[in-house]
Each structure stands twice: as structure tokens, then as C-alpha cells.
KEDREN-481552 format. One record per atom (N, C-alpha, C): x, y, z. Coordinates in steps of 0.02 Angstrom, whole numbers. Atoms other than C-alpha are relative to their C-alpha. Layout:
REM residues N
c1; c2; c3
X; Y; Z;
...
***
This chain:
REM residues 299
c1; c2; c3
49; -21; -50;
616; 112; 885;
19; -30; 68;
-24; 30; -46;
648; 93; 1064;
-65; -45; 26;
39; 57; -25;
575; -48; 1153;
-74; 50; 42;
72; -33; -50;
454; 67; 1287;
-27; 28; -48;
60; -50; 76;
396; 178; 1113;
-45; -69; -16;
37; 60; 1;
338; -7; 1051;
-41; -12; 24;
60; 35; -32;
257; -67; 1184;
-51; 56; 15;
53; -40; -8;
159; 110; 1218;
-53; 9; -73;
36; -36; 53;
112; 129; 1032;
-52; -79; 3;
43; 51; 11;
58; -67; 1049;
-71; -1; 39;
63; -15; -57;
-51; -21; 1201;
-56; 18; -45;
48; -47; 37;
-144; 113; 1088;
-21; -36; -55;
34; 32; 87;
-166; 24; 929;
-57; -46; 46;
60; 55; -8;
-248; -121; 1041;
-32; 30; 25;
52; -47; -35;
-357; -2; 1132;
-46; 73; -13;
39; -29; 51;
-411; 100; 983;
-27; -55; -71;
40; 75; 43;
-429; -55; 856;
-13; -62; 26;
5; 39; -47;
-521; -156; 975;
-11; -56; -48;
51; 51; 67;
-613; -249; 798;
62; -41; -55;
-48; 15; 52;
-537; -366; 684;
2; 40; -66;
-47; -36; 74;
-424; -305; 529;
-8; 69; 2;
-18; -75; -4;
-423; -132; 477;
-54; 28; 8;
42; -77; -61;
-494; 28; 577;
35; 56; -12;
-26; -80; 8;
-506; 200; 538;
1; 10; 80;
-2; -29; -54;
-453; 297; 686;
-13; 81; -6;
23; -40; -18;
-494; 453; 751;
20; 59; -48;
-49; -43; 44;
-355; 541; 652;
-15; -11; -43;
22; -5; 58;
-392; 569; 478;
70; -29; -45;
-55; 49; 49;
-256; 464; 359;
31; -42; 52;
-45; 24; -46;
-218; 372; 519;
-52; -82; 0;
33; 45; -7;
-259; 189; 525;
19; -91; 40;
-28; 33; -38;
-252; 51; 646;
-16; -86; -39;
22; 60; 52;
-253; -151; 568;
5; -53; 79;
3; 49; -84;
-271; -289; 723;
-35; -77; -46;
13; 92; 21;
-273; -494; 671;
17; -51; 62;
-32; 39; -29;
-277; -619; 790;
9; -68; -9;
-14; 68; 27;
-251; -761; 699;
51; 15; -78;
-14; -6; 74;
-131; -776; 521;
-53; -43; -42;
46; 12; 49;
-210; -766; 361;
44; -16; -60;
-6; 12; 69;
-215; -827; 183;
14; 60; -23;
-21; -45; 39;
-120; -722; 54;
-83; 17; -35;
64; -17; 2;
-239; -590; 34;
13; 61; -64;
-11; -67; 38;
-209; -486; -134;
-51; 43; -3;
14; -81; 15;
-243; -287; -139;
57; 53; -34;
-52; -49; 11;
-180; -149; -193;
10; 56; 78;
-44; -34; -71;
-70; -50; -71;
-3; 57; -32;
-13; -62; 18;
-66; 135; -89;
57; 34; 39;
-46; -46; -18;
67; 265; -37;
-14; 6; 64;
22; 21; -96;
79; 229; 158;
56; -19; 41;
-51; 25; -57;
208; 204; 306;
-45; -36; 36;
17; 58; -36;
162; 43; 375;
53; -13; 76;
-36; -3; -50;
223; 27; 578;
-20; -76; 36;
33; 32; -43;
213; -145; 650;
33; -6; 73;
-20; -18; -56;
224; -148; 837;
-2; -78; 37;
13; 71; -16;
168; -339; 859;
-12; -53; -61;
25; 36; 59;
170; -475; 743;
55; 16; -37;
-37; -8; 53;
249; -502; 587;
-38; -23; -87;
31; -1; 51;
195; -493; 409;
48; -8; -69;
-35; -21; 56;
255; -504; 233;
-46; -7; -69;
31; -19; 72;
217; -436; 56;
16; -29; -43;
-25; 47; 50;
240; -529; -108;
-27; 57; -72;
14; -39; 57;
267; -416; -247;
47; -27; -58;
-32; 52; 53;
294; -547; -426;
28; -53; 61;
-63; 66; -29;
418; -655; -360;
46; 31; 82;
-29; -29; -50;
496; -532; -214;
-43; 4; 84;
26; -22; -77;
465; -552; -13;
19; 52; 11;
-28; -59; -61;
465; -410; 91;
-36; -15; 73;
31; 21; -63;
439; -473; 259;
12; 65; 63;
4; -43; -63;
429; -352; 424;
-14; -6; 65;
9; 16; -67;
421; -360; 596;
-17; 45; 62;
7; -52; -55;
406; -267; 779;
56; 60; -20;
-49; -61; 5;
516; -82; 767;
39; -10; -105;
-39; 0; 82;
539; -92; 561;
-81; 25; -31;
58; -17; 28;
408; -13; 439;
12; -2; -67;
-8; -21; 79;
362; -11; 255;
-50; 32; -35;
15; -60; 38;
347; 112; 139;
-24; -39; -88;
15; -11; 69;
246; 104; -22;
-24; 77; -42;
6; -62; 15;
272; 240; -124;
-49; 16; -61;
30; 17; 56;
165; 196; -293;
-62; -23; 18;
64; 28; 1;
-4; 122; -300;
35; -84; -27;
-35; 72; 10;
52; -71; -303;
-59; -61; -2;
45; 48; -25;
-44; -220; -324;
51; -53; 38;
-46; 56; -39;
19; -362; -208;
-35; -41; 37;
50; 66; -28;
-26; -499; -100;
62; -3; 64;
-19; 1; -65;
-2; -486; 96;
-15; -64; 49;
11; 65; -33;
1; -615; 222;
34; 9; 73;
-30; -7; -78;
20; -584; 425;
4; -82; 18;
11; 64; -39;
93; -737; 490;
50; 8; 63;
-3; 32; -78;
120; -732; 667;
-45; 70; 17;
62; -7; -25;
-41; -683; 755;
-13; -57; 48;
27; 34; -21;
-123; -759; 891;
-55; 53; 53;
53; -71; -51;
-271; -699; 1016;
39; 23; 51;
-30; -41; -60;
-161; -676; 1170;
54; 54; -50;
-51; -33; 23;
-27; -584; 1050;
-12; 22; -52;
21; -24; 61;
-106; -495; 909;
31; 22; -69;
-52; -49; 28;
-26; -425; 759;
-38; 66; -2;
47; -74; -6;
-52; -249; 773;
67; 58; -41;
-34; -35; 37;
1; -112; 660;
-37; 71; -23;
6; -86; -6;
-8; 87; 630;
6; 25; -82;
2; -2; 51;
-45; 122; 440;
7; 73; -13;
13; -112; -11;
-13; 336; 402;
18; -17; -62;
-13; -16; 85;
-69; 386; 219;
69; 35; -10;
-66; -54; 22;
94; 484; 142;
-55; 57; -53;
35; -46; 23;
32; 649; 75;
89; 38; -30;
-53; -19; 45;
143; 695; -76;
11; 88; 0;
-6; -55; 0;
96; 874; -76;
46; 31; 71;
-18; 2; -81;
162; 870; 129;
96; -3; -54;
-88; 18; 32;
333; 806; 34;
35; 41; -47;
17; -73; 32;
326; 942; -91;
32; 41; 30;
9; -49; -33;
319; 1076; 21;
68; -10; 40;
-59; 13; -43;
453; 999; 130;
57; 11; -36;
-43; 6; 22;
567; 981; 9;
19; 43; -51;
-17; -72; 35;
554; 1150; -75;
52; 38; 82;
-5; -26; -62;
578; 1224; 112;
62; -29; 46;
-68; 23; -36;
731; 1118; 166;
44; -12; -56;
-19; 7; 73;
788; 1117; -21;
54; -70; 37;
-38; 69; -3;
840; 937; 12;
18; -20; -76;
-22; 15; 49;
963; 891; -129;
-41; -68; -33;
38; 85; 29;
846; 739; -243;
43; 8; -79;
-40; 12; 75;
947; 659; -412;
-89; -13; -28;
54; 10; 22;
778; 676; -524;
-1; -45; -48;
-21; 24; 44;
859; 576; -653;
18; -60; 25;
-48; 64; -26;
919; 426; -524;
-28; -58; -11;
12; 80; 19;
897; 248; -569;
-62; -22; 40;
65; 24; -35;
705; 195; -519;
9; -63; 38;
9; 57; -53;
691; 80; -379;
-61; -16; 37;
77; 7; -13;
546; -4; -318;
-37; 34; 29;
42; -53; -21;
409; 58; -270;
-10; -11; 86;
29; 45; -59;
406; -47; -83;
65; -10; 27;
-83; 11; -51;
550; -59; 45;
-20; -5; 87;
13; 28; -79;
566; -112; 231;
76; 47; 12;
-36; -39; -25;
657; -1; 344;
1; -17; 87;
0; -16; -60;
713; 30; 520;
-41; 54; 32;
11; -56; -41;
619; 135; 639;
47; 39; 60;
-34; -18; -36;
736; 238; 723;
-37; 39; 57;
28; -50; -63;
709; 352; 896;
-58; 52; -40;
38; -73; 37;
659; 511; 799;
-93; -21; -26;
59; 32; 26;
533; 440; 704;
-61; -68; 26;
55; 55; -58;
457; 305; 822;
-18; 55; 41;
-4; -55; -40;
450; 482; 935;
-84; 28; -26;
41; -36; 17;
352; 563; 814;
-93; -39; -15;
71; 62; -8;
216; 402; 773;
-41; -8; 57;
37; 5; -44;
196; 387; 946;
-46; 50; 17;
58; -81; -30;
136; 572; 988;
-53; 4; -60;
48; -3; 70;
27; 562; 820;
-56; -65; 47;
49; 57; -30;
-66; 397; 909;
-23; 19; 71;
31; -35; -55;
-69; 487; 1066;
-64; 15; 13;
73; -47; 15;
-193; 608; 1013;
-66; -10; -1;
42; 42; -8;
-319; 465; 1017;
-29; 24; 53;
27; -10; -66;
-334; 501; 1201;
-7; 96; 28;
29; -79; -37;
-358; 692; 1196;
-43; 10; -88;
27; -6; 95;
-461; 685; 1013;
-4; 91; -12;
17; -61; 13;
-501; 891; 1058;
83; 29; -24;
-67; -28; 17;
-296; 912; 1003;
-13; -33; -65;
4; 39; 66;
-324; 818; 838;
-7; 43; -73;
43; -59; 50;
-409; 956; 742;
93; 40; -35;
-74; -59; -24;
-231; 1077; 781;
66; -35; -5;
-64; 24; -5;
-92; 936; 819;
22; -34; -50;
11; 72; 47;
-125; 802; 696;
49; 27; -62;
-34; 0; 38;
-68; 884; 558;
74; 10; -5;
-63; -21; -7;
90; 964; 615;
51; -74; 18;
-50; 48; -18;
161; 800; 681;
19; -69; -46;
-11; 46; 44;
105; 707; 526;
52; 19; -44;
-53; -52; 57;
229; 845; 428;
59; -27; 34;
-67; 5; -41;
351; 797; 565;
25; -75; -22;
-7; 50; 29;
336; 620; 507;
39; -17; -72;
-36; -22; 69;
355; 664; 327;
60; 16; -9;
-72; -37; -29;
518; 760; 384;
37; -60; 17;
-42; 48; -27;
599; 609; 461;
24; -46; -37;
-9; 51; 70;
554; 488; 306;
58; 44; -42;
-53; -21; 60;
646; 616; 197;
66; -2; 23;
-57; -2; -46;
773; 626; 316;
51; -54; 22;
-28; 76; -33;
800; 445; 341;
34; -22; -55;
-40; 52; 52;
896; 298; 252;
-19; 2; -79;
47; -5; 63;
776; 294; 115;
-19; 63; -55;
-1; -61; 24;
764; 490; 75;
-24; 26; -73;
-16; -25; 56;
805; 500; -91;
-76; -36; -12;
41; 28; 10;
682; 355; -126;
-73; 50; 4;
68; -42; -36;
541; 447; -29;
-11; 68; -52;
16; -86; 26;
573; 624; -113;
-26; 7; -52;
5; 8; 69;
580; 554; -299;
-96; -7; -19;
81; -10; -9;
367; 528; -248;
-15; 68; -20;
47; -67; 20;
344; 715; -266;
56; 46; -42;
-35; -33; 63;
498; 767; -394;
-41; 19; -49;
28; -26; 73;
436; 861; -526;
32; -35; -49;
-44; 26; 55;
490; 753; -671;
40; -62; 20;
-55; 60; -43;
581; 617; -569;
-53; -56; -34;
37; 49; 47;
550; 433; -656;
-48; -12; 47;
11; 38; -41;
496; 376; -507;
-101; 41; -3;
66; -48; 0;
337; 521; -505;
-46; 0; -83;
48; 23; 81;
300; 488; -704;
-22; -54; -6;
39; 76; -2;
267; 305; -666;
-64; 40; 24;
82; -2; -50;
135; 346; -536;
-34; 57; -35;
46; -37; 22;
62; 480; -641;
-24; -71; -64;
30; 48; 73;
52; 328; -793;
-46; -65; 61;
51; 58; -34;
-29; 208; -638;
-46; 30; 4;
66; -4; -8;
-154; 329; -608;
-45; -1; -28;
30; 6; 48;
-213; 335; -791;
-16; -83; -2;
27; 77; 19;
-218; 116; -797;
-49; 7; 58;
69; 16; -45;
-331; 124; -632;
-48; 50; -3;
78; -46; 53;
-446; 260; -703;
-7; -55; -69;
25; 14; 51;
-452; 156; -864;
19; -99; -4;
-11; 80; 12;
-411; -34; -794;
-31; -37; -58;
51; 71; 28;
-563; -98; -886;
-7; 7; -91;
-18; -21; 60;
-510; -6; -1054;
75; -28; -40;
-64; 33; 28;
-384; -68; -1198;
34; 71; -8;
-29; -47; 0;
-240; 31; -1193;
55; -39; -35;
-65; 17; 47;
-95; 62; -1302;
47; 40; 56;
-70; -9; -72;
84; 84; -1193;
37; 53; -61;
-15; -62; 28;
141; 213; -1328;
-42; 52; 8;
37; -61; -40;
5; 316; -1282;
24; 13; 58;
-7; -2; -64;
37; 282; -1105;
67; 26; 2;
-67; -11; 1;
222; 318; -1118;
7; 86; -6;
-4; -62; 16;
196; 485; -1208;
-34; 32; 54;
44; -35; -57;
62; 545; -1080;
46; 36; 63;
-28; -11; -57;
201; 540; -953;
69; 23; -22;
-16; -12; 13;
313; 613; -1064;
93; -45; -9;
-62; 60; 5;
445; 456; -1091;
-9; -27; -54;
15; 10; 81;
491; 373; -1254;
-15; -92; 50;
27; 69; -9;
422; 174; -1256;
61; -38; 51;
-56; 34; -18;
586; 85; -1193;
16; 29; 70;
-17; -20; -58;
630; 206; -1052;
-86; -24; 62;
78; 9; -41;
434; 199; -982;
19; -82; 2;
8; 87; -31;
450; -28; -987;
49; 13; 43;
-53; 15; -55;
611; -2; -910;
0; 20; 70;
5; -40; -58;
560; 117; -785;
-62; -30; 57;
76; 24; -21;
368; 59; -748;
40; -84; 35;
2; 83; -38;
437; -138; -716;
58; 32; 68;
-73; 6; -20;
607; -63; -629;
-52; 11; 95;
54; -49; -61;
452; 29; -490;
-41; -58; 26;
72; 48; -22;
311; -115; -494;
35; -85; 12;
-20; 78; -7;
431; -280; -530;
-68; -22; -80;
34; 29; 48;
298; -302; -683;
-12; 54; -63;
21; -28; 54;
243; -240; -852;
-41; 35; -6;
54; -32; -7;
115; -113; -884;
-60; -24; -10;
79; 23; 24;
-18; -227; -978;
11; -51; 80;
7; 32; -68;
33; -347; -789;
-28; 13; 46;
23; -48; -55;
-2; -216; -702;
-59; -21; 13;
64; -7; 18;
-177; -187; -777;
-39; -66; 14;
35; 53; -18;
-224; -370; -783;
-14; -4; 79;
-6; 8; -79;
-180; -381; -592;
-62; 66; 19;
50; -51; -33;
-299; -208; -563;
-93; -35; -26;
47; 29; 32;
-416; -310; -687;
-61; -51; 42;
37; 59; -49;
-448; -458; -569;
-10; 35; 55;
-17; -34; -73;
-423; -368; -393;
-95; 16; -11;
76; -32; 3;
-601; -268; -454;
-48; -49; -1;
64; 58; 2;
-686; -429; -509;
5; -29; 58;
26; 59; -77;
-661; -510; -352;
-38; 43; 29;
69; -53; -45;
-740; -353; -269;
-62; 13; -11;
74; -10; 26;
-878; -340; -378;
-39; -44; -11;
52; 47; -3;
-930; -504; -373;
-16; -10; 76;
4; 37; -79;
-920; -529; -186;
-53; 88; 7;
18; -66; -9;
-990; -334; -182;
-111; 1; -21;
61; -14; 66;
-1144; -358; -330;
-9; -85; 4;
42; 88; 39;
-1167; -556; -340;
-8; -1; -51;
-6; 29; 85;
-1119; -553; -516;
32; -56; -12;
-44; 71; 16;
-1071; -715; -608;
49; 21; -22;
-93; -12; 34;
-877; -725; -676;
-29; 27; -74;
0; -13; 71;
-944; -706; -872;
-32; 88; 22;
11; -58; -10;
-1030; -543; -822;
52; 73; 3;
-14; -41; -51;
-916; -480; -714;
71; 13; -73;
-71; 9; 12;
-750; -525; -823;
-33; 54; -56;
0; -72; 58;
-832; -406; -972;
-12; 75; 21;
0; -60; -61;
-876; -294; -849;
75; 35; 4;
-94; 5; -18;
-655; -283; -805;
10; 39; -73;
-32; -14; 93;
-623; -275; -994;
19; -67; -10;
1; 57; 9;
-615; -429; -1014;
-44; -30; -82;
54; 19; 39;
-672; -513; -1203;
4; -55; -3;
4; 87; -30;
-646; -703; -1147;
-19; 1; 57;
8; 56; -70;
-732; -778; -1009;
42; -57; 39;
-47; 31; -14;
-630; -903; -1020;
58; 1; 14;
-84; -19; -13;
-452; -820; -1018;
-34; 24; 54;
-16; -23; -68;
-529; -720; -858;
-11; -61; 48;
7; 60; -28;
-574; -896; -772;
75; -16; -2;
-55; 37; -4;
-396; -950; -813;
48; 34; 39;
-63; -42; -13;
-293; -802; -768;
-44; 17; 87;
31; -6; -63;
-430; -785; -602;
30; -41; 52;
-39; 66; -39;
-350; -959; -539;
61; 37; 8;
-49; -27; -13;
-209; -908; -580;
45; 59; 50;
-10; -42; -62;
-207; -765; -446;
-11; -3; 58;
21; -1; -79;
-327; -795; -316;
5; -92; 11;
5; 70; -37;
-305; -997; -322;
-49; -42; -10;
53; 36; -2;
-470; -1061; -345;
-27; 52; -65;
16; -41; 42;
-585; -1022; -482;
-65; 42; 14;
49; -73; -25;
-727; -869; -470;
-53; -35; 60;
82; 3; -24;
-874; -952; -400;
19; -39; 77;
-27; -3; -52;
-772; -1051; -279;
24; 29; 43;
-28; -37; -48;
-671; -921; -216;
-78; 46; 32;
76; -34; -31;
-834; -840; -185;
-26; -20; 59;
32; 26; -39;
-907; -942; -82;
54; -14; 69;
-57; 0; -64;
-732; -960; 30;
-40; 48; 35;
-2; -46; -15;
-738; -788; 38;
-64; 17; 68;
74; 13; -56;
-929; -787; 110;
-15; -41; 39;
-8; 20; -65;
-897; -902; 218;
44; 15; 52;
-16; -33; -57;
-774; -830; 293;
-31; 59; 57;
33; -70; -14;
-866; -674; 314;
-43; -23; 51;
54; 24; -25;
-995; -782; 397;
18; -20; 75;
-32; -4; -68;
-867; -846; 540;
16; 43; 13;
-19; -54; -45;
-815; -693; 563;
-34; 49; 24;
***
């Protein structure tokens, strides 16, 4: 991305996400995130999204793997991921500021019938999360998409065409293949994320991974190999990780206690979800709770 694209898209982000952390904007899958201070590793799940930061710097922790990012570089999650983010460099005069655009698989689809871009459907699964360059083209097209802020009556008409133009550039770029294998018919990479969307419809349910395997039409061995090769973890990992993520929301959401909440999850120990709760967020339920609400309280 060139330096003047940068600093105009930074203008707009800070002058449409005037509020701390994340802001819908005007545009519909378009979303602006603004911190002026770094934060504590903050696990969520990440969905299918080109991440643009324009200020600041951030990094993701998916298992054991950084992916750190910076001004003119973006990342792509192509899967539904759980992970644990952490912006560290922020400050109030220098914000981190960043440009979040859902990916719309059917958009990729369509593209890639229509430019019959060659995809290997069969090619070796690779994660689901990657850091990239923003080149001209595509810093080009982000910016005129954030534009539109300042004429909102073009939004209705422009918005979409330039988010397709976006789409176009990803497939187009370094990453391509990666990107396309999202909306292959049959590609491993598209039978994972059809088997993630069944564990987060049924996180709080026991599941068998031979079911799950067959569903997505893979024998047991290819689905572990494929599912960890995408997420970095196991499928019952997965689930645990979607397991807790909810209980922290639903207790901070509902003011339920941990024993409630953890059978609530699927959970049939209290005690294993207390252990494996530390184990994620650091502290155990009732504590992290009360962080949490106090933060909420300074802020």
C-alpha cells in the first residue's frame, strides 16, 4: 500500500470510528476497530475477514503460532478460528486503527466461475490465517470502499461493486489459491469449514469425529489431518476452545455462576471446566469476571 493510500484510509477510519474498539460503519460488512491504548490477550473467534491495519500493530496467537501485522500488510482468515489477539502498540496521540471487510464466499464463487481461475481442489490444506502485503491495486480498491463514508447516498449502488473488486484482487494476489480453496466445491480446505460450522451449531453437544468426518464426506484420518493442518488443533480442541469462549460470554452476558454455566457449554465437570477455564483465560471464572467488569466500568 502506498504511503498517501495509508495515511488517507487512516484519516477515515479515525473520523468514522471516533469510539473505542470495534464500529460498524456505514457500509454493511465494513468495519472500523480504534484502541488507544494496548490490550491484554483477548480470545475470540475470528471469522472469514480481510483485516487492514493502517496504524498500529497487532498480533494473533493461533496454539503456539504468532501472526503479527502492521501499517500496509493485512490478514486474512478464511475459516471460523478461535484465537487470542493482542494490539500492542497503541497510544492516544497514535491510535491503532484498522479496516475489518467480511469475505463473502458466494462473491468468490461467482468470481471464480467467471474468470475460471485455475484452483488445485485437492492441494495440501494450509492454515486457515496468513499475513500479507497490501499492494497498490488493492489498497486502491479499500480506500474507495471507505470513501463512501463521506457520500453514504453512493453506498446503496457502489459498495457492493467495489467490495467484488476487492474479492478480485485477494484471488488475484499472492495468496489466491489459498483464498479460492474457501469457496471450491469439494476443496479440503471448504469441507473443514463446512465440519466447523456443524461443532459451533452443536459446541455444547457430545460429538463423535466419525460422524463429523463422514458429514463432510472424508474418511477419519484425512478429516484429523486436514481439520488440525487448517485450525493448528484437533476437532474435540477446537470445540473445547468454542466451549469456553461462550461461557465467558454468558456469564459476563447472564450473571451465571461457572457450575451453571459450564453444564450449560456441555460441560459434565465443574471442575474440569474451572481447570481448563484457567487454563485459557488465566484466571479462574469468577475472577476473570470481575476483571472483566471492571474494566467495563473504566471504560
Amino acid at each position: 500500500m502506498k504511503d498517501d493510500q495509508r495515511k488517507e484510509l487512516a484519516q477515515l477510519i479515525d473520523k468514522f470510528s471516533p469510539e473505542e474498539g470495534f464500529q460498524s460503519t456505514m457500509i454493511p460488512g465494513v468495519n472500523g476497530i480504534r484502541l488507544t491504548q494496548i490490550n491484554d490477550q483477548l480470545p475470540s473467534v475470528y471469522t472469514p475477514s480481510l483485516c487492514i491495519i493502517v496504524q498500529g500493530k497487532k498480533r494473533v496467537l493461533l496454539g503456539d503460532e504468532i501472526y503479527q501485522y502492521q501499517p500496509s500488510e493485512y490478514l486474512v482468515v478464511s475459516v471460523d478460528l478461535p484465537v487470542i489477539g493482542q494490539v500492542i502498540e497503541a497510544s492516544r496521540d497514535k491510535p491503532y486503527l484498522c479496516l475489518q471487510i467480511e469475505l463473502d464466499l458466494h462473491e468468490l464463487a461467482e468470481l471464480m466461475l467467471q474468470t475460471k481461475l485455475p484452483v488445485k481442489s485437492k492441494a495440501q490444506s494450509q492454515r486457515g490465517i496468513f499475513v500479507g502485503d497490501v499492494d497498490e491495486l488493492l489498497g486502491d480498491g479499500v480506500l474507495r470502499l471507505a470513501r463512501l463514508q463521506e457520500a453514504s447516498e453512493d453506498i446503496a449502488l457502489l459498495a457492493p461493486m467495489i467490495k467484488r473488486e476487492i474479492h478480485y484482487r485477494l484471488l488475484n494476489g499472492q495468496y489466491g489459491n489459498v483464498i479460492a480453496q474457501m469457496a471450491q466445491t469439494g476443496s479440503h480446505m471448504q469441507r473443514i469449514s463446512n465440519a466447523i460450522k456443524v461443532l459451533k451449531t452443536n459446541y455444547h453437544k457430545p460429538i463423535k469425529i466419525e460422524d463429523l468426518a463422514t458429514q463432510v464426506g472424508m474418511s477419519i484420518s484425512s478429516f484429523h489431518s486436514h481439520f488440525k493442518a487448517v485450525t493448528a488443533m484437533s476437532p474435540l480442541q477446537y470445540q473445547k476452545r468454542l466451549r469456553l469462549l461462550e461461557a465467558r460470554k454468558i456469564m459476563l452476558a447472564e450473571t451465571l455462576d461457572a457450575a451453571s454455566t459450564a453444564y450449560q457449554v456441555g460441560y459434565e465437570s465443574p471442575s474440569q471446566f474451572n481447570r481448563e477455564y484457567v487454563r485459557m483465560f488465566g484466571h479462574p471464572p469468577k475472577r476473570d469476571m470481575a476483571l472483566l467488569l471492571r474494566e467495563r466500568a473504566i471504560a
